[in-house]
N, C-alpha and C positions, 0 to 999 in steps of 0.2 A: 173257191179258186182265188188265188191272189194274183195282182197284177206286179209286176218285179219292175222296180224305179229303175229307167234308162240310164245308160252307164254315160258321167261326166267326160269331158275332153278330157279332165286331171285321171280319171280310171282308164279311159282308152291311152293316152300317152303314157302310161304307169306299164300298162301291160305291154306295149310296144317296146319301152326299156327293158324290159325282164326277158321278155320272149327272143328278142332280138340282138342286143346288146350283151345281157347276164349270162342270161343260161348255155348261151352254144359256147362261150368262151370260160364259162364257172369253172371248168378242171384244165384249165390253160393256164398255168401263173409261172412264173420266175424261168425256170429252165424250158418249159416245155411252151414259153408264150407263143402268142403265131401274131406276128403286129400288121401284115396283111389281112389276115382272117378277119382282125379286127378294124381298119381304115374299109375294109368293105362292107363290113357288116353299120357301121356311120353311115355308110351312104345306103343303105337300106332303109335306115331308121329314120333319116333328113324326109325319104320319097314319103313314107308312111304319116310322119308327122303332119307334112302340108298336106296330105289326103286329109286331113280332118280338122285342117286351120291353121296350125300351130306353126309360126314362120320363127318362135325363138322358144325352143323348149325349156329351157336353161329359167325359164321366166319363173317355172312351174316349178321343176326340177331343184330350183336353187332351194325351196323349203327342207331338202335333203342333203342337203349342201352339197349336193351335186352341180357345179359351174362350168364342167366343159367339155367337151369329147377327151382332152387329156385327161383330166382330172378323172373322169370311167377308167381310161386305159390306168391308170397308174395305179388306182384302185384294182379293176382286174389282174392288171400283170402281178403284183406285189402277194395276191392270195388271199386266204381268209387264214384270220385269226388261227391261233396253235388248237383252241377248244374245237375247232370247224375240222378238222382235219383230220383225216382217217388215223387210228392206232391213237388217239389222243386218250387218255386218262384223266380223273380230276385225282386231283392230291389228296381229294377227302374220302378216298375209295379206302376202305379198312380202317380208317380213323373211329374215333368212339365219339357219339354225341346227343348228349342230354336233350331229346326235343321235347320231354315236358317242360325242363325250364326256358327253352328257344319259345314256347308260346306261350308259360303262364302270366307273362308282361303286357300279349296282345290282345288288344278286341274283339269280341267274340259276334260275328254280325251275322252269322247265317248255318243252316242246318243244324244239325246233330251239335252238340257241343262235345269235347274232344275231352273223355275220359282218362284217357291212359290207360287203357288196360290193355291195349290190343299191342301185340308183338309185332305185327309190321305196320308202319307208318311211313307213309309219302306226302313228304311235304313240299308243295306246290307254290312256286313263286311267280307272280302274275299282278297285271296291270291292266284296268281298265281300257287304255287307249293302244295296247296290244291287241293286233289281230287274230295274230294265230292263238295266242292266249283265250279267247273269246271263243274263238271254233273248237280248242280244247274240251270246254265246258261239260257238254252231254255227255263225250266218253269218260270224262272224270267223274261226272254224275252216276252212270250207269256203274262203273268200275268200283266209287261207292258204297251202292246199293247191292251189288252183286257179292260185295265182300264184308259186308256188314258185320263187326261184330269179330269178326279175322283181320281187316288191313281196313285202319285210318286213313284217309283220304286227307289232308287239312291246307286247305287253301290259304295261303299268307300275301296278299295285296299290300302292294308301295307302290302307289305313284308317282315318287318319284325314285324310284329303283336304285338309282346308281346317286339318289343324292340325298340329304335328310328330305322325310317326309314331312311336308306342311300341308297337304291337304284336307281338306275338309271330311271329315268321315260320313256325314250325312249326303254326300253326291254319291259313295259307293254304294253305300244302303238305298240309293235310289235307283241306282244303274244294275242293283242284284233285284230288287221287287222289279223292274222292267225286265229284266232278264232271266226270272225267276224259274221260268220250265227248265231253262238248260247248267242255272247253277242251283243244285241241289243240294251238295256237299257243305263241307265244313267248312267255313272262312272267318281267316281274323283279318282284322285289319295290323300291321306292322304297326311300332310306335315310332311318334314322332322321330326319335332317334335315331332312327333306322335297327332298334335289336337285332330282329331275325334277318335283318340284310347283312349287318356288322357279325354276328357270330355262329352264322352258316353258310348264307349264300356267298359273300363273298371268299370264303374258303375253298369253297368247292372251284371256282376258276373258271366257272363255263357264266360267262360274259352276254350271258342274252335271258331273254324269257320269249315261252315260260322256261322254266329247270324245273323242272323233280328232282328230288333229293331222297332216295328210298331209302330208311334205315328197318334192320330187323335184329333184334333184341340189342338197340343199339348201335350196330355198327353200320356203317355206311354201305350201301352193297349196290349203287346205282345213283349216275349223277347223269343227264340230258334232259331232251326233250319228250315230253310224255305221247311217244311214238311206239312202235311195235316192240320195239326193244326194250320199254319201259312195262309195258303190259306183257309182256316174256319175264321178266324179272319180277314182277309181282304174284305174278301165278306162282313163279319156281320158289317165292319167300312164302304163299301163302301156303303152299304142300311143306316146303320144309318145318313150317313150325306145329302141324298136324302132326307129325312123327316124335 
């Protein structure tokens, strides 16, 4: 039995913004805002906050560069990104693209090493200091092993995602042997120049991690998050190439 580390003021104020602030107001933006809904829901979050100390959130908060009750409102009312938004498409959907050459440049630091032989290929863009990227992990592992040998799994890590990578690659190789049960699959590490950030991910347009990028015999056939909708696409690419 393990004992589970007590959740910080920074984790309980984190959930208090999401729960209270985010989520009831997330499909409120532009036309359909409610700025009452929202000046009350503030004053819910101020009473919550001093229940657990916190007499200036903003203190916390600003590491997100979150600075103000305005500064949420204007972010909520305004919406999420064109990628976040129902009916969105990436641009790289039916496009053609070489992902043997997108990772013969990158580092090869964990499982299976990536053959090319397999007809479907889901290439995985991810960062250590990503969460949900992290909690992806085992389903990708499992999803892996389950398809062995049928669909490439190949994990591609940039730490710095959206900027050249200058990290050190022996912290990743340290942070996958600690993390080892749940990353099992394929992973390279990106090149310093960002390659497979510069001539895939950024194509695709979907603006966050993780992204999956599923190509089958080439073509692009699925661009999000490695959610249900990703593991639906993958099954329907692994029957398809059975026939």
């Amino acid at each position: 039995m393990t004992i589970e580390e007590p959740e910080t003021i920074e984790d309980r104020l984190w959930t208090f913004y999401i729960d209270i602030l985010h989520e009831p107001l997330r499909g409120k933006y532009e036309d359909t805002w409610e700025e009452d809904t929202y000046w009350a829901a503030v004053e819910t979050f101020k009473i919550k906050t001093k229940e657990i100390g916190v007499e200036d959130p903003f203190e916390i908060l600003q590491q997100f560069k979150i600075t103000s009750y305005e500064n949420i409102r204007d972010r909520l009312k305004a919406g999420p990104p064109a990628f976040l938004r129902a009916g969105w498409k990436s641009p790289l959907l039916g496009a053609k693209v070489d992902h043997a050459a997108t990772i013969a440049p990158l580092e090869h630091i964990n499982g299976p090493k990536y053959t090319g032989k397999e007809r479907v290929v889901a290439l995985d863009f991810w960062a250590t200091w990503c969460g949900p990227c992290v909690n992806s992990a085992p389903k990708l592992s499992d999803l892996a092993e389950k398809y062995a040998g049928r669909a490439a799994i190949v994990g591609v890590t940039n730490q710095k995602m959206f900027k050249p990578n200058d990290d050190d690659t022996s912290f990743v190789k340290a942070f996958l042997e600690e993390n080892k049960k749940d990353f099992r699959y394929t992973i390279y590490v990106d090149t310093k120049e960002g390659h497979a950030r510069d001539t895939v991910y950024k194509l695709a347009e979907y603006k966050a991690i993780p992204c999956v990028i599923l190509i089958v015999d080439g073509v692009v056939t699925y661009v999000g998050g490695p959610y249900e909708e990703f593991v639906a696409a993958l099954e329907a690419a692994v029957e398809l190439v059975k026939e």
